[in-house]
Structure formats: C-alpha cells, structure tokens
C-alpha positions as CSV (number, residue, x, y, z in Angstrom):
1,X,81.0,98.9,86.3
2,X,84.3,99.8,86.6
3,X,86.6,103.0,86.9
4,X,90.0,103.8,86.7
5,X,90.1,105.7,90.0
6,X,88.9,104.1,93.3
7,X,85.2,104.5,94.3
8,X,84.0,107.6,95.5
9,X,83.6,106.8,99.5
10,X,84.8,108.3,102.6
11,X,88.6,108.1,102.1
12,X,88.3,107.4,98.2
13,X,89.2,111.2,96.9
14,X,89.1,110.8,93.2
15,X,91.0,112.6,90.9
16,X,93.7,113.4,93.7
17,X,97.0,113.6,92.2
18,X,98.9,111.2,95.0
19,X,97.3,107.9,93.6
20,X,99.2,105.4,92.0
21,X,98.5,101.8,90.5
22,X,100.0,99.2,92.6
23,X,98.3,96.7,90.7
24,X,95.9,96.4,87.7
25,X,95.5,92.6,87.2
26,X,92.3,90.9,85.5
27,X,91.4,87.5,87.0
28,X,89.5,84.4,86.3
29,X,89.2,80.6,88.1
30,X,92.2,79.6,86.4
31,X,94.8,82.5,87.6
32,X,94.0,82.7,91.3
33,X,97.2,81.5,91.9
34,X,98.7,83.8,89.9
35,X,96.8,86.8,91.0
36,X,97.7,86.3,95.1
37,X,101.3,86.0,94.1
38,X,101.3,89.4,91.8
39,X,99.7,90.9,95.1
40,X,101.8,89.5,98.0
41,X,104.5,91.0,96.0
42,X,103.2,94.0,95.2
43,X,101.9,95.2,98.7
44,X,105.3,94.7,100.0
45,X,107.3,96.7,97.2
46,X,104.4,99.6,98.4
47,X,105.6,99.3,102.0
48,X,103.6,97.1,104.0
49,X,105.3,94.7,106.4
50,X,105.6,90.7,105.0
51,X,102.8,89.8,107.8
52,X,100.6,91.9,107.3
53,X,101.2,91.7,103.0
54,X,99.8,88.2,103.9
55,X,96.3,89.4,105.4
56,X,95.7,91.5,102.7
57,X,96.8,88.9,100.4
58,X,94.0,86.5,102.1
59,X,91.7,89.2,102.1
60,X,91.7,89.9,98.3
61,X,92.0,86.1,97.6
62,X,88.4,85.7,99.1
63,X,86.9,88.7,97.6
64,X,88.6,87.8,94.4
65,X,87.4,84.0,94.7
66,X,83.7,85.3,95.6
67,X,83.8,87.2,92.3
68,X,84.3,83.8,90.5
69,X,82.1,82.1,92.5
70,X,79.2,84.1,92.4
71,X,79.7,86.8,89.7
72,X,80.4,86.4,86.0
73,X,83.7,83.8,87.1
74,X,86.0,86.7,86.0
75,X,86.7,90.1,87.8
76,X,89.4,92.6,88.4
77,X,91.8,93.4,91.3
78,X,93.0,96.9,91.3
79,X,95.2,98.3,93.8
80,X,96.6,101.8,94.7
81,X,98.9,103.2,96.8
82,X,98.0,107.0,98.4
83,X,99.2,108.4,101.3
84,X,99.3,106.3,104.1
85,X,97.0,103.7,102.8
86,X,96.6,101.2,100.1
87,X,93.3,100.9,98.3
88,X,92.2,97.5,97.3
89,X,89.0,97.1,94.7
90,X,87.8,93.3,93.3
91,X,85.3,94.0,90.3
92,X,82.8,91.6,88.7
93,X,80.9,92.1,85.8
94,X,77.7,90.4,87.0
95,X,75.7,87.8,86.5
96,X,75.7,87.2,90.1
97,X,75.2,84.1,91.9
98,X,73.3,80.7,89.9
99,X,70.0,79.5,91.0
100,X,71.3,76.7,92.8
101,X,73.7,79.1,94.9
102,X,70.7,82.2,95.4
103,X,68.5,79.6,97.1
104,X,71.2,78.4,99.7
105,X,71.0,82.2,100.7
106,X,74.4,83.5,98.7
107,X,72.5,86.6,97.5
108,X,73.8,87.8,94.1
109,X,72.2,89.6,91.0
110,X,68.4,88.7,89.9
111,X,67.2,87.0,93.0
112,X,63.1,87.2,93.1
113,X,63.6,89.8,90.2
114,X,65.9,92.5,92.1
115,X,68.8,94.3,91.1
116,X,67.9,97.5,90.0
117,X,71.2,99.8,90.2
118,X,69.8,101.7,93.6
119,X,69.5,98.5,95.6
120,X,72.3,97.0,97.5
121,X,72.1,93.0,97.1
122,X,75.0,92.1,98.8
123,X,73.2,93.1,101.6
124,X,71.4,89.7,101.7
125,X,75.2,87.8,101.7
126,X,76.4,85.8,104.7
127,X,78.5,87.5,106.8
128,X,78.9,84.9,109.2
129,X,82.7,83.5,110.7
130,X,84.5,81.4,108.4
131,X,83.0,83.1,104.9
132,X,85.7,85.2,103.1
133,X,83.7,88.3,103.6
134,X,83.6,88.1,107.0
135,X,87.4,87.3,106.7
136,X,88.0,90.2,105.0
137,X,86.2,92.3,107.3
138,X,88.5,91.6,110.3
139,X,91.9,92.4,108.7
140,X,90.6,94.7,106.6
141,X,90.8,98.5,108.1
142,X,87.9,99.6,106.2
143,X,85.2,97.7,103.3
144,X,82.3,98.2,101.7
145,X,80.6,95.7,99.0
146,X,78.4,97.2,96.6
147,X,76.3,94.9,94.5
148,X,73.5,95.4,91.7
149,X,72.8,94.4,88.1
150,X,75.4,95.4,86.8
151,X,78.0,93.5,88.7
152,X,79.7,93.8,92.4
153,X,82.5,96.3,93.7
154,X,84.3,95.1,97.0
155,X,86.5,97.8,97.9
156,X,89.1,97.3,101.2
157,X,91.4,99.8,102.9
158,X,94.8,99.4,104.2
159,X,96.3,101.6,106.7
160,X,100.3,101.9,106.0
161,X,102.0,101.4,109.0
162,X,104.0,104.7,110.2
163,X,107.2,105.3,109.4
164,X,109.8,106.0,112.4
165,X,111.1,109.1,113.0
C-alpha cells in the first residue's frame, strides 16, 4: 500500500524533482512518543513556525494513533518538503478496525464483507468534534483518508508560511 512518493492527488505531483524526505519513520503503539518528537523537530528544521510545528505535530499524532488503533497497530509517517508546503502521509497495512470497535461505528476494513480496493471505507468513520480526524481536519490545510483492504492512507497538507521580502 505504500509508495515512496506522495499520493497522486491534487497538489501531490509525483516524480517532481523538488521533493524531499523530511521524515521516513515506521511506528507502532510503543514509539508514539518517539515518533511526535522526531516530527516536532523535523517540521521546524523544514521551516515551519514552533506553533504551528505543534498542530501538525497533533495532527499526525491522531492519524498516527488511529493507525494503531484501528489498522494493523503499526503504520508509517512520511513527510516531505516541496515548495511551499509540507506533505504529511500516515500508512497502515490493514487489518482495519476489530469486531468490537466496527460495531461501535469506527468503520475499518471487512465490515459486513466490504473492502474491495474501489470502495472508500473511511467513509463510514466519525468525523465528529473531539475525534482526531476531525482534529486533523481543522489545522490541516488539506486531507484526504483513503481506506480499503489493503490498509488506510491519510495524507495532510501544510502550507509554508511566506517568507518576507
């Protein structure tokens, strides 16, 4: 399920020469810690401003917690820096969501038998205040979740703050 190069997706040019790893880190329940301190400090060595480091920070934390949570309880954060923005990716390798969790209306790979690769099933997650999706939503200039079979791919945009003149 996962690439090397951000997903294609308005604003996600592949192949273009100007991307750069900020970050390439693989997590798991027991490095969470770990893996919000390697991107607080990686987001400000790219440029962005300590305050708004920390909602990205948050941001990724959630996505990167839902991937334990309700994916495989592993995933991968990747980061890169183009111009003008910073493009954030969290990467499970499936086995979404238990029983128990599906039925309290999670959503998550093999609920009532879907998950083909065509059909979005984080579609069917809550997205209501106080959920880390929704958290990552507000401070997050641009996201899209893709989920299926094979795993789930939240990918979040940063806009890089101008530089004076």
């Amino acid at each position: 399920m996962t690439s090397d190069e951000p997903p294609a997706q308005p604003g996600w040019l592949q192949g273009e020469a100007a991307a750069r790893y900020v970050l390439d880190q693989c997590f798991d329940a027991s490095s969470l810690s770990a893996l919000r301190t390697a991107a607080q400090a990686c987001v400000v060595q790219a440029g962005m401003p300590a305050e708004r480091a920390t909602d990205i920070v948050i941001a990724l934390h959630e996505l990167a917690a839902n991937a334990v949570r309700h994916g495989a309880g592993s995933g991968r954060l990747r980061i890169w820096d183009r111009i003008g923005a910073l493009y954030c990716r969290v990467d499970d390798d499936g086995q979404a969501a238990t029983a128990a969790t599906r039925s309290k209306g999670h959503g998550g790979a093999g609920t009532d038998g879907a998950g083909s690769a065509g059909q979005n099933l984080a579609d069917r997650w809550a997205r209501e205040p106080g959920h880390g999706l929704w958290l990552a939503r507000q401070v997050a200039d641009q996201m899209t979740l893709r989920s299926d079979s094979r795993g789930t791919i939240a990918a979040i945009t940063f806009v890089m703050p101008a530089i004076p003149a």
